[in-house]
C-alpha positions in Angstrom: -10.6 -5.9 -5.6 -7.0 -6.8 -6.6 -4.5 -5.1 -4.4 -0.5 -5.6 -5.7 2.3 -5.5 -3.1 5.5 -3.9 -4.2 7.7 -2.2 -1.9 11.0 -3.6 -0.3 10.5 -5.2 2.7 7.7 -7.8 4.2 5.6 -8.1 1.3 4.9 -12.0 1.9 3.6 -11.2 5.1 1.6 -8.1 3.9 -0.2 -10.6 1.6 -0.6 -12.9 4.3 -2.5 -10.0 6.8 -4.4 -8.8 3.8 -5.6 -12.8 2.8 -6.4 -12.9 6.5 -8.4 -9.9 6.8 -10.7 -10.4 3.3 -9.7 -13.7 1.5 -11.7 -12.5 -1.5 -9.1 -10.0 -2.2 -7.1 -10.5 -5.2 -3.4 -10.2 -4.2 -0.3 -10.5 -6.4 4.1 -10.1 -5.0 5.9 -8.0 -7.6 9.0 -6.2 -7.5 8.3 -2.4 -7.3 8.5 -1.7 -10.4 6.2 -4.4 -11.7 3.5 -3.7 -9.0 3.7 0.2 -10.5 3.7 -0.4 -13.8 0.6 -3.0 -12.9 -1.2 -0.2 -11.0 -1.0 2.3 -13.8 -1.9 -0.2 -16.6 -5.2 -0.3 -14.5 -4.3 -4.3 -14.0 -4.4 -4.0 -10.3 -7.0 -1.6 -8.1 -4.6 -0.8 -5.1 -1.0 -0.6 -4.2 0.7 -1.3 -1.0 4.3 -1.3 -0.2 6.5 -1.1 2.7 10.3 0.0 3.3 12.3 1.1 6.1 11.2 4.8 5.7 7.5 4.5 4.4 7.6 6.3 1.4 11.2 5.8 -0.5 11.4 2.0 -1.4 7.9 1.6 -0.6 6.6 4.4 -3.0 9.0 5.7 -5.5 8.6 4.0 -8.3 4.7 4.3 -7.7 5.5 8.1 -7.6 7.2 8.3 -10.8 4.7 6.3 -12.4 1.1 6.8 -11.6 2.7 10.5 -9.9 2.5 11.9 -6.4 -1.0 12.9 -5.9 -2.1 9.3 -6.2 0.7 8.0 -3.6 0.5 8.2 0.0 2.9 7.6 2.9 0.8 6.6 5.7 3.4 5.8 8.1 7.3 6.6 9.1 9.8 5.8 11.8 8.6 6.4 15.4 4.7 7.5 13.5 2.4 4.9 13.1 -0.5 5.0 10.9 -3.6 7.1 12.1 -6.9 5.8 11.4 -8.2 9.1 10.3 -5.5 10.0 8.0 -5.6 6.9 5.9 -9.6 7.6 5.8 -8.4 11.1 4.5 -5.9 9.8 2.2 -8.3 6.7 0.5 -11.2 9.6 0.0 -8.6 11.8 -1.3 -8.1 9.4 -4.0 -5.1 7.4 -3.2 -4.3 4.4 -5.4 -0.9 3.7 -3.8 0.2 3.7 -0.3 3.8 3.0 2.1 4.5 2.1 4.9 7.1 0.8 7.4 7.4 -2.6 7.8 7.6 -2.6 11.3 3.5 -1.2 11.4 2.4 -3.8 8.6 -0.7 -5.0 10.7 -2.1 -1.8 11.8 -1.5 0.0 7.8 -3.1 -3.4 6.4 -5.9 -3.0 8.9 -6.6 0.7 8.4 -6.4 0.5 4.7 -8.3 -2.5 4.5 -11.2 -1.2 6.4 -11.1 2.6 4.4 -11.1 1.1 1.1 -14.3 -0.7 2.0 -16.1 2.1 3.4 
């Protein structure tokens, strides 16, 4: 699996919790646009990104890309991510997903353990 981190903010230490979690996964730091552009080329399986709203920085040039239905915000200001709905959102065929910095660990986590269900 090769996940790419794009996004704005934190992406050295989403690597970092991701490494820790499964070091088998493939992990690459791009700037948004490169990580999107990498995601629809099929060069990279997954896309994570965080910002300070969870899905503008973090997702929009994976939006305009690889479009909406395949881009999912699974956390905001004041909502942490839920277990369930990243379950829902990873079955629903998400490729790309944002995130607030400030709830890196439990968005890595939760991903992390959907995407190998």
């Amino acid at each position: 699996m090769k996940i790419v981190i794009g996004g704005q903010v934190e992406k050295k230490e989403i690597e970092k919790l991701i490494k820790e979690k499964n070091p088998d996964i493939e992990t690459v730091v791009k700037s948004d646009l490169e990580a999107a552009m990498l995601l629809k080329q099929g060069q990279a399986d997954y896309y994570f990104g965080a910002c300070h709203t969870g899905g503008g920085g973090a997702l929009a040039m994976a939006i305009s890309l690889v479009g909406k239905a395949s881009c999912h915000t699974i956390s905001m200001p004041g909502k942490p991510p839920v277990k369930e709905k990243v379950e829902q959102a990873v079955q629903e065929g998400g490729k790309a997903f944002g995130f607030t910095g400030d709830h890196k660990e439990k968005a890595v986590e939760y991903l992390l353990d959907a995407l190998k269900a």
